[in-house]
Residue, then its C-alpha position, 0 to 999 in steps of 0.5 A: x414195338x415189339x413184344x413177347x407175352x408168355x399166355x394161356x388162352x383159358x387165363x382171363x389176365x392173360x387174354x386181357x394182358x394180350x387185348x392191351x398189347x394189341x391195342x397199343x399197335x404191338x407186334x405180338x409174338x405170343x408164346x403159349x408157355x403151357x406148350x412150349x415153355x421157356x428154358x430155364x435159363x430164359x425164366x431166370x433172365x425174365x424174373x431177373x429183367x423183372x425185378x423178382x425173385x422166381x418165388x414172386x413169380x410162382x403160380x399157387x392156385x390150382x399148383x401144389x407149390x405151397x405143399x412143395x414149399x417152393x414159395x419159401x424155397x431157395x431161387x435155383x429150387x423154384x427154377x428147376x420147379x418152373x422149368x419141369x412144371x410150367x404150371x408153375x409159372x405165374x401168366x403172363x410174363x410180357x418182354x418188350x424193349x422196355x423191360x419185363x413184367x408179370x402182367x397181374x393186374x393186366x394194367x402192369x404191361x402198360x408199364x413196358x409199352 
């Protein structure tokens, strides 16, 4: 099985989230988001494909998206945001054939392997 995890090394969830792939016999294709991070249309498809609203997929520690008031804030807001600032963006979002997933806890991916 194929699968894409959107990763930052210096995240334990994410390195985690990563070992569990890799263990299953996935081919991974691991995109770090902080260098090369999706559009913003690739982030509305994810969450969409997820079953959450951008806001659920929000990073608020170590952001100011709380002070921003984007937790509350309309979707298209929180997409601008997320695609200016890939801080922003919650680690690690995994898309396989089976679906997407915010991998927190990291047991989440086993969900979509």
């Amino acid at each position: 099985m194929r699968a894409k995890i959107w990763h930052n090394p210096a995240c334990g969830t994410s390195r985690k989230t990563l070992a569990l792939l890799e263990e299953a016999g996935c081919e991974v294709e691991v995109i770090e988001y902080l260098k090369h991070p999706p559009s913003r249309a690739k982030l509305a498809q994810l969450y969409s494909d997820a079953g959450l609203a951008p806001a659920q997929g929000l990073r608020l520690r170590g952001t100011d998206a709380e002070e921003r008031g984007l937790p509350v804030a309309d979707p298209d807001i929180v997409l601008d945001a997320m695609a200016a600032d890939p801080r922003l963006i919650e680690r690690p979002l995994v898309e396989t054939s089976k679906g997407v997933r915010l991998c927190r806890p990291q047991e989440r991916v086993r969900e979509i392997i």
